[in-house]
C-alpha positions in Angstrom: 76.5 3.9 -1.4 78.1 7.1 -1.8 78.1 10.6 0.3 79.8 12.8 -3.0 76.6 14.7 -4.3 78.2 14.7 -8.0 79.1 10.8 -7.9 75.5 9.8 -6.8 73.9 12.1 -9.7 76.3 10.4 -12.0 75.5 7.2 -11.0 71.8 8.0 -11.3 72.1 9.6 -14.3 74.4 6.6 -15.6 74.3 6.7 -19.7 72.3 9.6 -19.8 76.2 11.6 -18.9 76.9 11.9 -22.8 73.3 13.5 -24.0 72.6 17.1 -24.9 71.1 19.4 -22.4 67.8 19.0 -24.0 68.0 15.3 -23.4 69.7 15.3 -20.2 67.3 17.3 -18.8 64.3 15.3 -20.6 65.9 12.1 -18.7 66.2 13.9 -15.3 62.5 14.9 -15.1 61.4 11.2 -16.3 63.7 9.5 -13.9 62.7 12.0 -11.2 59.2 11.2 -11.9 59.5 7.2 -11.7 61.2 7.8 -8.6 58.5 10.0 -6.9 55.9 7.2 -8.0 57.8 4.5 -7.0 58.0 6.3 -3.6 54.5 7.5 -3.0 53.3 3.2 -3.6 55.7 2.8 -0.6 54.3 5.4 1.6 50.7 4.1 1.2 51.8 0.7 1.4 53.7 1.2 4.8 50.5 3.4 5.5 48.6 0.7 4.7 50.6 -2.1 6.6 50.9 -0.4 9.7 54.9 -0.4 9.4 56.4 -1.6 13.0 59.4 -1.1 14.4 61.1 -4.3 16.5 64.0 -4.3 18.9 65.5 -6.8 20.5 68.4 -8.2 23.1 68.1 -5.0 24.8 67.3 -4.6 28.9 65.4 -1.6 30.3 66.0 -0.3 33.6 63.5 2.8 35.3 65.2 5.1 36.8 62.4 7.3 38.3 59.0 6.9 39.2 57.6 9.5 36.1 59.0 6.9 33.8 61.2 9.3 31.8 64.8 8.3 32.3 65.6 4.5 31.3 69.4 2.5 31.8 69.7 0.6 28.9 72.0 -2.3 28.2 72.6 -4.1 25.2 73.2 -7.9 25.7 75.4 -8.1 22.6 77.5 -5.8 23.3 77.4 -4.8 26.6 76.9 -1.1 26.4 75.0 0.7 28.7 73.3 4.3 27.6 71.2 6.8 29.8 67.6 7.5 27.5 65.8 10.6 29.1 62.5 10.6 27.0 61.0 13.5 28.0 64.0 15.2 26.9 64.5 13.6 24.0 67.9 12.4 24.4 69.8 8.8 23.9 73.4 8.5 25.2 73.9 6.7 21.3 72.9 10.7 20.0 70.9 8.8 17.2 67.6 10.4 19.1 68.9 14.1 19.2 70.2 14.0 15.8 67.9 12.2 13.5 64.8 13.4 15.3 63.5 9.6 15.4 63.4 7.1 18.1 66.5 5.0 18.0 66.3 1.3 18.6 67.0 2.1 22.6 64.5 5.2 22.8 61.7 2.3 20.9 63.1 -0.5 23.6 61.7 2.2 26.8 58.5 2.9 24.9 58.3 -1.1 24.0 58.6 -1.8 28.1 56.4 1.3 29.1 54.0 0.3 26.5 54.5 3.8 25.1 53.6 4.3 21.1 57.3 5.0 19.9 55.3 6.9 16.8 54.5 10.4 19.7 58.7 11.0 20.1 58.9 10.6 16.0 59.3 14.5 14.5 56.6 15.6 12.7 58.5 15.4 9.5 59.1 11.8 9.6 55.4 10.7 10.1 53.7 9.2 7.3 51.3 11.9 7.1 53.5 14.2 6.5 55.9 11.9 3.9 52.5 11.0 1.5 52.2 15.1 1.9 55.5 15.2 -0.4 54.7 12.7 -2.7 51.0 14.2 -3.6 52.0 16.3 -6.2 52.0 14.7 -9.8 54.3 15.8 -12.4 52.7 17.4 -15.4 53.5 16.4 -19.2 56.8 17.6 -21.2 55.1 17.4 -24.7 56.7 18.7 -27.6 59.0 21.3 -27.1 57.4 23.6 -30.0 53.8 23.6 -27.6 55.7 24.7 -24.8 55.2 28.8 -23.7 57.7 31.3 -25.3 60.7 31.8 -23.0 60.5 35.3 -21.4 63.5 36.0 -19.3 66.8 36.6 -19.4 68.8 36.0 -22.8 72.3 33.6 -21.1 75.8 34.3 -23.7 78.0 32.3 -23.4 81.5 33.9 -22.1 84.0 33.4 -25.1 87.4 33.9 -22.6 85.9 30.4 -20.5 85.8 28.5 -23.8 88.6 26.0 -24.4 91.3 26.6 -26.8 92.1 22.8 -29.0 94.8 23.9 -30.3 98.7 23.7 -28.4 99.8 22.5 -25.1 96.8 22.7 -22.0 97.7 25.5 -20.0 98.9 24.4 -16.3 95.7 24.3 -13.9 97.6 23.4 -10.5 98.8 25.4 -7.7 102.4 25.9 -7.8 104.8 24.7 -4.6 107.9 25.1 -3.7 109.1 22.6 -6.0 108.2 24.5 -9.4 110.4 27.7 -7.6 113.6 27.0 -10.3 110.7 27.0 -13.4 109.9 30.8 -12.1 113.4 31.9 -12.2 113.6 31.8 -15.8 115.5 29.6 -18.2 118.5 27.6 -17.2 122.1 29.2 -17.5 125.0 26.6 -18.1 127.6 27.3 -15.0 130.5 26.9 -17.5 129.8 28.6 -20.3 127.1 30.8 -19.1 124.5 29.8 -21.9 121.0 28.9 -22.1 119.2 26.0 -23.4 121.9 23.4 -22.5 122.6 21.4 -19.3 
């Protein structure tokens, strides 16, 4: 798995990288389609289902009598985190940041016998995720059915084209060990010519 943007396009996008435009982009909307279909069957599957959530080797403490702030302590490893649930936080940060119960936050609910599913944002629950995947994708068809473009004409900037011809021109930043290449050409210290060492 990888974090780069550009690397996970490419490798989505694997042996479609040497197409035209036309083609490329052709690919991308098919591929972006199969994916969107292939998610929305696993949204009304999970829907379907009832997708739970199990956690175990864990030990809940309370900690007041509203049942709000839980010790929790993980038999594997021995860790011991502070879970306030009315404020929505976890010690772990999992709760604050990702906005959906971690595995310590769904160990409290699982001992309070508390639905886990009412501290889940509303942007994670699968109402809301078969919401995205409603929309279908409409047909390409030919390219000579398609509307006449109306906006902007793009030209291409001539003085960002590259030149074939001679030696690439130097694209890295220069430090101080490319100072005696500024300085101009080499003099001999005996004879005082250049183009000699």
């Amino acid at each position: 798995m990888t974090t780069n943007l550009v690397e996970c396009i490419n490798s989505v996008l694997k042996g479609a990288g040497n197409l035209p435009v036309l083609a490329l982009v052709r690919a991308t909307y098919y591929r972006l389609n199969e994916f969107f279909m292939r998610k929305s069957a696993e949204t009304h599957e999970r829907k379907r289902a009832g997708f739970t959530y199990f956690v175990g080797n864990i030990v809940v403490h309370r900690f007041d009598r509203w049942n709000e702030v839980f010790e929790v302590r993980e038999m594997t490893s021995g860790k011991v985190l502070v879970v306030d649930i009315a404020r929505r936080t976890c010690d772990c940060g999992h709760f604050q940041v990702e906005r959906i119960p971690c595995r310590h936050v769904i160990a409290c609910c699982a001992n309070q016998r508390i639905d886990c599913q009412l501290y889940v944002h509303d942007v994670y629950k699968m109402t809301e995720v078969r919401k995205v995947y409603k929309f279908e994708f409409t047909l390409l068809g030919d390219a000579e059915t398609w509307p006449a473009y109306g906006g902007p004409t793009l030209v291409a900037n001539p003085a960002l084209r590259r030149t074939l011809k001679g030696r690439p021109k130097l694209t890295r930043y220069l430090n101080e060990m490319d100072s005696h290449d500024m300085h101009g050409p080499r003099i001999c210290c005996l004879c005082g010519a250049q183009d000699h060492s």
